[in-house]
N, C-alpha and C positions, 0 to 999 in steps of 0.2 A: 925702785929697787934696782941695784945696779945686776950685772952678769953674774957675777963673781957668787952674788946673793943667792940667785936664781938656781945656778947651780949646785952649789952647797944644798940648798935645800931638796932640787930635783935628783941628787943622787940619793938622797935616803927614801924619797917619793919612791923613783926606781926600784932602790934596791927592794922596800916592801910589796911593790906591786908583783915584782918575780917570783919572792916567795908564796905570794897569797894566789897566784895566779898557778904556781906549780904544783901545791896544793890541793887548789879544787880539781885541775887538770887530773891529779892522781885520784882521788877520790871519783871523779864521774868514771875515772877509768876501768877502776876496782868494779863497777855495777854493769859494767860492758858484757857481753854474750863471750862466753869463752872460746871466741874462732879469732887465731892467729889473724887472717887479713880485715876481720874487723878492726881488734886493735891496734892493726898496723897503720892503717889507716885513719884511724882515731889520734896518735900520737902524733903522726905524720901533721896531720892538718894544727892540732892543738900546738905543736911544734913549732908553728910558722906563725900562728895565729895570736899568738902574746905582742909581736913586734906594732899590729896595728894600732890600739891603745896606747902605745908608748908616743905613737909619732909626736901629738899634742904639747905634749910635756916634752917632749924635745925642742921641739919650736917654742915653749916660753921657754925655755932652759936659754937658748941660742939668741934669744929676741936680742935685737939693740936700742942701746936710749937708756934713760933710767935717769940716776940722779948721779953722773959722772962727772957734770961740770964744764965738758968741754963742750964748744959751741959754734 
């Protein structure tokens, strides 16, 4: 599968994982204890925390090789 493929495909990977990810993020939030620096905290982290998961799938998205022909 060339780059090009990879990509095409990894942005819709992406884009679902963001919604499904911001989702549950809101959802666990809604059941959180109602004190301001809890939830600040909570979003705070949850906030940063979507990008680790992604990395993977960034790296196939990026990989080289495939079936481009050139040699």
């Amino acid at each position: 599968m060339n780059v090009r493929t990879r990509k095409f495909i990894g942005a819709f990977l992406l884009v679902g994982f963001v919604c499904a990810y911001a989702i549950a993020v809101v959802m666990i939030g809604e059941r959180l204890p109602d004190l301001g620096w809890v939830r600040g905290v909570y979003f705070a982290v949850a906030g940063l925390a979507w990008g680790a998961p992604i990395l993977p799938l960034l790296s196939w998205m990026s990989r080289g090789g495939g079936d481009s022909g050139e040699g």
